[in-house]
Structures are given as C-alpha cells and as structure tokens.
C-alpha positions in Angstrom: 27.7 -17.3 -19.1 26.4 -15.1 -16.7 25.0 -16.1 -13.6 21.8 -15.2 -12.3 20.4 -14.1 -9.3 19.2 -18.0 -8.1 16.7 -16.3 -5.4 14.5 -15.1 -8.4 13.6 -18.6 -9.1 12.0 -19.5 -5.7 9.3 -16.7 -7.0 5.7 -18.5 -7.5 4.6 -18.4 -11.3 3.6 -15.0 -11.7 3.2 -11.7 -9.6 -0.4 -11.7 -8.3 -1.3 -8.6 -10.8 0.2 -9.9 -13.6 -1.4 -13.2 -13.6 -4.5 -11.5 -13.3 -3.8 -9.0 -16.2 -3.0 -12.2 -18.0 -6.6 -14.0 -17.5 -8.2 -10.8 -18.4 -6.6 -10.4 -21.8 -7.1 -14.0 -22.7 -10.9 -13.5 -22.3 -11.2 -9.9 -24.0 -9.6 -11.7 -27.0 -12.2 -14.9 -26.8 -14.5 -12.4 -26.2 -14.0 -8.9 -28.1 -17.2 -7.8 -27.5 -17.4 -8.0 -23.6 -17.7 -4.9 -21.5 -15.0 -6.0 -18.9 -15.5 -3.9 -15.6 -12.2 -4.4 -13.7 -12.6 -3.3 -9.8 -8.8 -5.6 -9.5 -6.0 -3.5 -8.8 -6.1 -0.5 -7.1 -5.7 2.0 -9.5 -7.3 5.1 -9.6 -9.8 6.6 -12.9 -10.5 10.2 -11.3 -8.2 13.2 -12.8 -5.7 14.9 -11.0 -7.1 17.8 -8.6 -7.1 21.0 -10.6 -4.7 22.7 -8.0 -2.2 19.5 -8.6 -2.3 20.0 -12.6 -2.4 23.7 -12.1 0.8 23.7 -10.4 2.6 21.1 -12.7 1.5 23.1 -15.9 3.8 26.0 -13.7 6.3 23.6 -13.5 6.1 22.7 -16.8 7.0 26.4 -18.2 9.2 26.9 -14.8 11.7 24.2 -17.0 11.4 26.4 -20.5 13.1 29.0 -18.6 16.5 29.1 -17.6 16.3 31.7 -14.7 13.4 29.0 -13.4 14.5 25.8 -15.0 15.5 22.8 -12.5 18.0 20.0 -13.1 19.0 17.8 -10.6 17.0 18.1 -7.4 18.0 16.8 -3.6 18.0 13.0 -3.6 15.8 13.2 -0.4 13.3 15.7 -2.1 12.5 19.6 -2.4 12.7 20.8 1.0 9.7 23.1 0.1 7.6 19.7 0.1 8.6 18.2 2.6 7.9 21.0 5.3 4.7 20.9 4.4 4.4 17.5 4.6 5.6 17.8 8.2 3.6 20.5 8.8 0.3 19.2 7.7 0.7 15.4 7.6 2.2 15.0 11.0 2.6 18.0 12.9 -0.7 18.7 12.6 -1.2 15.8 14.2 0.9 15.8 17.3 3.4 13.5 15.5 7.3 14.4 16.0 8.5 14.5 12.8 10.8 16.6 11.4 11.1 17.8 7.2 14.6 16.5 7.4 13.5 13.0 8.6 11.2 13.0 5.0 12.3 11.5 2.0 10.4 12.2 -1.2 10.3 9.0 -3.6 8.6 7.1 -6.8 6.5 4.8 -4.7 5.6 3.4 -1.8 5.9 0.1 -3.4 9.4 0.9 -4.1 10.5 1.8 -0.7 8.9 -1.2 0.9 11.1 -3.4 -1.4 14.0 -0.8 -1.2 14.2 -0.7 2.2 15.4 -4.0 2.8 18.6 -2.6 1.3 20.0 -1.4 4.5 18.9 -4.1 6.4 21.2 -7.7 6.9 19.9 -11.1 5.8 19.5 -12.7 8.8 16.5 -10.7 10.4 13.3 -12.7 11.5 10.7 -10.9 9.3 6.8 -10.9 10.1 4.2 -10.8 7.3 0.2 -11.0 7.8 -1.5 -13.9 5.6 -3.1 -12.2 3.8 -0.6 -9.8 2.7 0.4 -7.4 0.2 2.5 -9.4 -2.3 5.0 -6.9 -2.7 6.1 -7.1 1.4 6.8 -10.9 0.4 8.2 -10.8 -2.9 11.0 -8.7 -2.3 12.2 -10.7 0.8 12.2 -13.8 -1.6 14.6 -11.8 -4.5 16.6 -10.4 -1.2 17.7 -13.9 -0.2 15.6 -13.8 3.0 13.5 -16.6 2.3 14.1 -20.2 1.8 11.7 -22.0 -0.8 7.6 -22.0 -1.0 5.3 -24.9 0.6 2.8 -26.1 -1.1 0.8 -23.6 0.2 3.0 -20.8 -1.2 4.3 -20.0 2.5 8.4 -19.2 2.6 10.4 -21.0 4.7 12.1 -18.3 7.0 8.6 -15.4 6.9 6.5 -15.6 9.8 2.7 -15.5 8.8 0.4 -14.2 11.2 -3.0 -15.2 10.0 -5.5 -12.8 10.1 -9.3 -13.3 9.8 -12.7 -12.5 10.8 -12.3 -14.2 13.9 -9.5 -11.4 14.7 -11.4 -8.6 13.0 -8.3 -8.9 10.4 -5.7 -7.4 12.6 -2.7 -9.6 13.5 -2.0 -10.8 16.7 1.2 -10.2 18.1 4.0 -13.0 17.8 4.8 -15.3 20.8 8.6 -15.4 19.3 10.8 -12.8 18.8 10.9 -11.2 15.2 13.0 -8.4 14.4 11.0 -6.9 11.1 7.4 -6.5 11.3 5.4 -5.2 8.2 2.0 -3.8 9.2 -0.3 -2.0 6.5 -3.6 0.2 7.8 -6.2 0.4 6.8 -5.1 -3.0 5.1 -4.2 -3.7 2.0 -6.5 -6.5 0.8 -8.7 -6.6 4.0 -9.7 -3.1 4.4 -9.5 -3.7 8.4 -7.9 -0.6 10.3 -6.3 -0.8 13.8 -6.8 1.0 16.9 -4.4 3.0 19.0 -4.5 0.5 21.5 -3.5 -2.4 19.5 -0.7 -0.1 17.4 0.2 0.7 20.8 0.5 -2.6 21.6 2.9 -3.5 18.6 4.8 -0.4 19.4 5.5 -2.1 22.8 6.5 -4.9 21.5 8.9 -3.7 19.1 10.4 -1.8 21.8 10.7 -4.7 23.8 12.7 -7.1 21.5 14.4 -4.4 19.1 12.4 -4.6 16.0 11.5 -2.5 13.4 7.8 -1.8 12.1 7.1 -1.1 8.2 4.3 0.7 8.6 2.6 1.5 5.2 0.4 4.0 5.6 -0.8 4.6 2.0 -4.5 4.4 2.9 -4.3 6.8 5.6 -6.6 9.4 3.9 -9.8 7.0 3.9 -9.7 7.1 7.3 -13.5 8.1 8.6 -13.5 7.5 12.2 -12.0 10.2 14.4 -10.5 7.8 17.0 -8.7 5.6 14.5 -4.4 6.9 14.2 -3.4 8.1 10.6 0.1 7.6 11.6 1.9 5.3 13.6 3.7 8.1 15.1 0.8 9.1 17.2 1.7 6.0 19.4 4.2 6.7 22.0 7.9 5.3 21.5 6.8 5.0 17.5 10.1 7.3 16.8 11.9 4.3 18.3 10.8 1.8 16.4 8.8 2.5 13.0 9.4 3.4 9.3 6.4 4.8 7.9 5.7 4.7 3.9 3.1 6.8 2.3 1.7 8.2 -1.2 0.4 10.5 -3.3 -1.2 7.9 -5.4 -4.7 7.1 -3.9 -6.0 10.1 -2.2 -4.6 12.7 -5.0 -4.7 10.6 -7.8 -0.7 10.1 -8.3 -0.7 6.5 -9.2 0.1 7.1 -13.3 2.1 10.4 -11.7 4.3 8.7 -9.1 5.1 10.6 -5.6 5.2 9.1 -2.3 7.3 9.4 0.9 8.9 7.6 2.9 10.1 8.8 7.3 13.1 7.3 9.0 13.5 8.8 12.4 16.8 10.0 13.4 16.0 8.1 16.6 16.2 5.0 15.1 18.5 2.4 14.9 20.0 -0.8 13.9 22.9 -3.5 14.9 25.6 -3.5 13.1 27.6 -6.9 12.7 30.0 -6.0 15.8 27.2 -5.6 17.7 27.1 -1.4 17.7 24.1 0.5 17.4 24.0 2.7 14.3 21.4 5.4 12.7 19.3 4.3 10.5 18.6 7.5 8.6 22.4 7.9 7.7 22.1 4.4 5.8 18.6 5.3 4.3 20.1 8.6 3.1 23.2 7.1 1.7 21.1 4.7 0.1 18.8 6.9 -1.7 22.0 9.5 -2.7 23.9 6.2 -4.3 20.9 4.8 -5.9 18.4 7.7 -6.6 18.5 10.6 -8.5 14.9 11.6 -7.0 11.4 12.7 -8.3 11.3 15.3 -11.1 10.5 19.0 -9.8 7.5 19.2 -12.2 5.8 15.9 -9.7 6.9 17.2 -6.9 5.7 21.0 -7.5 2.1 18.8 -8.1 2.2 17.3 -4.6 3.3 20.3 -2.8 -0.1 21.8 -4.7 -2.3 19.1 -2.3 -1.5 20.9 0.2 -2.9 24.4 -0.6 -6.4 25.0 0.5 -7.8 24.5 -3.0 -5.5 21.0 -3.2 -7.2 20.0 0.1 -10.8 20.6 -0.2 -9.9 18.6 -4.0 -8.1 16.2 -2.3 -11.1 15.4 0.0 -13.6 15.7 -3.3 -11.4 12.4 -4.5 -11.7 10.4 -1.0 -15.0 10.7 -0.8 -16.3 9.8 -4.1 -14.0 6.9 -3.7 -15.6 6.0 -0.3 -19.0 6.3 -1.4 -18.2 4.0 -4.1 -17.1 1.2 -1.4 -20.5 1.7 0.1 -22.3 1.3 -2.7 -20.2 -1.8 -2.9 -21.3 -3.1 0.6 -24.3 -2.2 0.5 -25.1 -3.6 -2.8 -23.0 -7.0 -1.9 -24.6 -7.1 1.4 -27.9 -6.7 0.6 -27.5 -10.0 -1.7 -26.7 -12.0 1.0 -22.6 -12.2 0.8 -20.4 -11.5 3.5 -18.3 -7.7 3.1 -16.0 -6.4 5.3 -13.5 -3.3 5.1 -14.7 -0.2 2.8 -15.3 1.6 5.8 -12.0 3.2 6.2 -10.4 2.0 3.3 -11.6 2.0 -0.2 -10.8 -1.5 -0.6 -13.9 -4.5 0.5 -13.1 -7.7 1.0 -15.7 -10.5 0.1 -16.1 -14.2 1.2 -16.7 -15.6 -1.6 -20.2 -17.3 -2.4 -21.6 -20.6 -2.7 -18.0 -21.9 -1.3 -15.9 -21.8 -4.6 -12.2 -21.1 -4.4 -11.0 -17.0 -4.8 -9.7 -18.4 -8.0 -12.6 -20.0 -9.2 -14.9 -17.0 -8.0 -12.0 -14.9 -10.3 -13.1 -16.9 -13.3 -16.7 -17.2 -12.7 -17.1 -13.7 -12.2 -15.2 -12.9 -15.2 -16.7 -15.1 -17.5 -20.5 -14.3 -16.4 -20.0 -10.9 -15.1 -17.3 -9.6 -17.0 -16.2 -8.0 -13.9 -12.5 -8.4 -12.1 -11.8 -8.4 -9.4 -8.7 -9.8 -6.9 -8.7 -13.2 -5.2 -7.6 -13.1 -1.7 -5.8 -16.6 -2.5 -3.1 -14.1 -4.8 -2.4 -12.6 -1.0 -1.9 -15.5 1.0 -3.1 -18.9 2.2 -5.7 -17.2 4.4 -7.0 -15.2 1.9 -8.2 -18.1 -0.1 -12.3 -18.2 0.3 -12.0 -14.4 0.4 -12.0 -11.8 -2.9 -11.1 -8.4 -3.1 -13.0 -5.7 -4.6 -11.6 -2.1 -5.3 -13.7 0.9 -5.0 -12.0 2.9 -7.4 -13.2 3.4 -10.5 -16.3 5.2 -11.7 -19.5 6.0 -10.5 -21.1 4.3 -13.5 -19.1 1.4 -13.3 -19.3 0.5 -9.8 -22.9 0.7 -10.7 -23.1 -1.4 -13.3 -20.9 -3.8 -11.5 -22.7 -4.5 -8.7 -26.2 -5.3 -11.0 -24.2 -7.5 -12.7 -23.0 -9.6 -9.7 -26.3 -9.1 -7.5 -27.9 -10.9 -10.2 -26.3 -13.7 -10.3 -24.5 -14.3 -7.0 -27.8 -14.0 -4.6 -27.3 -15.7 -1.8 
C-alpha cells in the first residue's frame, strides 16, 4: 500500500471554512425555509467591472481566431499585464519594482502555501494568533510543524498574539525567526499598520536575515492617505519581503482567479553550504516546473482594471464594499458590541456579546439570526471571544443582517 503523506494528519478536524460550510448546510436542511444571510467567508456578490467583462468577451473571440488565438502563455504571466502592474500598482507609488520581478498566478492563497516550496524545513516561521488559516495549514502539510496543543498551537510556529491591547498589530519577536507572515489590512482583524511599525519589521528582518510574506490582498480598502499599500514603500523592503496580491476582492476576481505574486531580484536565501542564492531564480523555476499559468482570456480581464474605465469601476466596487463595513459598525456599535477594523479593510471584527465562546456566538447567531458569520476561535487561540464579519455581500443583505442581530444581541 501506498504511503501517505503522515504530516496531513497533524491537520485539526476540518479547514476553518469547511467546517463552517458544514454547520450551515446541516441547518438549511433542518430548516428549508430559513433565509440564511452568510457575511462568513470573504467572498464577493458584485459583478465583474464592465471594462473587466468587456475585455474578456475580446478575449473570448481573440481564441476563435487563429491569427488571435493564444495557447500556452509565459509561466510568469503576459508581459503586457505585468507592466502595468508595475506601472500603476508600484511605480506609481515610489516602489522599485520592476515587470520582470511580477509573477502572474491563480491565487494569492496559492502562492502563500506555494511559496514554501523553495524554502528548507528548518526555518523558524512567525504566525500572528489570530491568523489566516491558510499561512498555518500549509506549514503543517510541509513538514514544518510538529503536532497541535490543546489549544490548536503547532509545536515549531511562533504565535505572536495580537489584540486590542496592541491595536491588533504584532509585536516584533524577542528571538530570532527567519519567516515572518504579515497580512495588512489583516485578514480576520481588519487592523492596518503604519509605516513606522512596517518599518520597524523591515529592520528587523534585515537585521537577522528573514524573510516577510507580506500579503497584501486588502490593499485597495485602504482609506487613510498615510497608511503604505505596499511593503515596498519601506526602505530595505527589496531586501527582505515577498509581497502577494489579488484580483479577487477589489475587482471582483474571486470565482475568476488572478492574483500576483513580487520576488525581488535583490533577494536572497542560504543555501545548505552556507552560499547566498537569488530567490527569484528558484521562484521562477518553481512556477516554470509546476505552472502552466493563468489563461489569456483572465488575464486580458485584469489588464482591463487598469484602464481608466477599469479604475473608476474598480473604485465603484471598494466603496460599496466599504460602506457596507460601516453600516456594519455602525449598526453593531450602536447596539452596544465592541467592532474594530472595517475602516481600511472590508472585514470587522466583533467581541462577541454576553461572553459566549466564537463558536457558540456561530451557533447562536445562526440558529436565531440565520446569519453566518466567522469565529475568531477558527483563526487562532486569540481569536477566541472575537467573530468575524464580512462586508461583502449586498446592500440589502447587510441590511437585513444587521436588524436581525441588533434585535437580539443588544447590549
């Protein structure tokens, strides 16, 4: 018999979303007639910008012709996208980052798991608490973890709690660490960081050799002028940080599937004799051996985002999404609960009322509500007296939502 990949098993029951999708279903069939409001994961209900279909119908009959039609593309994407992504998306913004240092994927959830292929198993790795599951899960199948407590915290991750008391942004490790994963605005918490304190990591990573995953994905809720979009707006960045993005929450690509992932040329690693080497040349060998890239007709969609049609549509998007989060925190807040985030992010994150678990609050609010939402337990032992709720979905439904929980959760 075949033998199995044993690190599998160290995984806790059931992915977060999963287990959620799981209680869900087993209450829509108790309960056929319910009108289940799901505000849980964080995907998207808004069509695709005009200029994004527009350009992807092209595409479309681009492929019924064979003086237009496109069969295998670069690996690391079409070079017409990525200069604009460059252009617009860094450039722009006095980042140094060059089209060839782009690399045009599936999903930023992908690459964050992905990129741990070019990286060796014995690297200290740094996780908030709460975190994005996927930054966890992958180290876990990867071998880079030893077994869960009985708080669900890995032997061989170090967590750095983050809370109100820290306004949800991690403080920097007393011990050296050589892989830090950093997500702003944050992914549950909906906290964004300063330039000082990115700076501050930036240092550090400098300092003691480390590399950042910085995933950026939420970049585009970004309000506040002061607040860095990218992490290479800090100085010495190039020297230390991977960046992820995507397509999926500011233009709508989450059933589409674009995203992007930078690797400095600057950048580099230790090989096992103790020689530096470039980590671009492994990324890029990577993605050549193990990805046949994103079809033209996505790609020609994303490269529409940037037009001035895609960008004013793009923005249309953000900010329906963002209102929504207000209506969220001001309808939660004006109940009495506890909200932070949705400011620059479209996510809010909730202390749960009346002091019942995240889990519980899941239940009750599903069974007397027939809303979902996330619990902050699903993201790490800090999260637990903490829920998430997504802004995205639509108008009516945030709405209707929020009566429904303002009614029975005033504090």
């Amino acid at each position: 018999m075949a033998t199995i990949n044993n690190h599998y098993l160290k995984l806790k029951a059931g992915y977060l979303f999963p287990e959620i999708a799981r209680r869900v279903n087993a209450f829509a069939a108790a309960t056929p007639d319910a009108n289940i409001i799901r505000l849980g994961i964080g995907d998207v209900t808004e069509p695709l910008p005009e200029a994004c279909r527009t350009a992807m119908i092209k595409a479309v009959n681009d492929m019924g012709d064979r003086a237009t039609f496109q069969g295998y593309g670069p690996e690391q994407g079409f070079g017409w996208l990525r200069e604009k992504i460059a252009a617009h998306d860094f450039q722009a913004r006095g980042c140094e980052v060059d089209a060839s240092e782009i690399f045009i994927s599936d999903g930023s959830k992908c690459d964050c798991g992905n990129i741990l292929d070019i990286f060796g198993n014995d690297n200290a790795i740094a996780v908030t608490d709460p975190v994005y599951p996927v930054y966890v899960d992958t180290n876990v199948m990867a071998g880079h973890t030893e077994d869960a407590n009985e708080k669900g915290e890995y032997g061989g991750l170090v967590y750095l709690p983050i809370s109100a008391n820290n306004d949800f942004t991690a403080q920097i490790p007393t011990q050296k660490v050589d892989l830090i994963y950093l997500c702003f605005p944050n992914n549950p918490t909906g906290a964004t960081a300063t330039k000082a304190h990115l700076q501050a990591w930036v240092d550090y990573a400098k300092a003691n050799g480390s590399i950042i995953f910085f995933d950026a994905a939420y970049e585009a809720f970004i309000t506040d002028p002061t607040l860095p979009h990218s992490i290479y707006e800090l100085e010495g960045a190039r020297d230390c940080a991977i960046e992820f993005r995507s397509f999926s929450k500011n233009a709508g690509f989450t059933g589409t599937r674009c995203a992007l992932t930078v690797v400095p040329k600057t950048l580099k690693g230790k090989a096992a004799d103790g020689s530096e080497v470039e980590l671009w040349k492994l990324w890029n060998r990577r993605q050549s051996t193990k990805f046949n890239g994103v079809s033209y007709i996505v790609q020609r969609g994303a490269e529409a985002v940037y037009s001035t049609e895609g960008q004013q549509q793009v923005k249309g998007l953000v900010n329906f999404y963002m209102e929504n989060a207000k209506i969220i925190r001001d309808q939660l807040t004006a109940a009495g609960i506890n909200v932070y985030g949705g400011v620059n992010a479209p996510y809010v994150w909730v202390q749960t009322p009346n002091g019942l678990s995240s889990w519980d609050f899941f239940d009750k609010l599903l069974q007397t509500c027939n809303v979902v939402g996330t619990p902050g337990s699903g993201f790490g032992a800090a999260g637990e007296g903490y829920f998430r709720i997504s802004a995205f979905n639509s108008r009516d439904n945030v709405n209707e939502a929020m009566k429904r929980i303002t009614e029975k959760f005033k504090v």
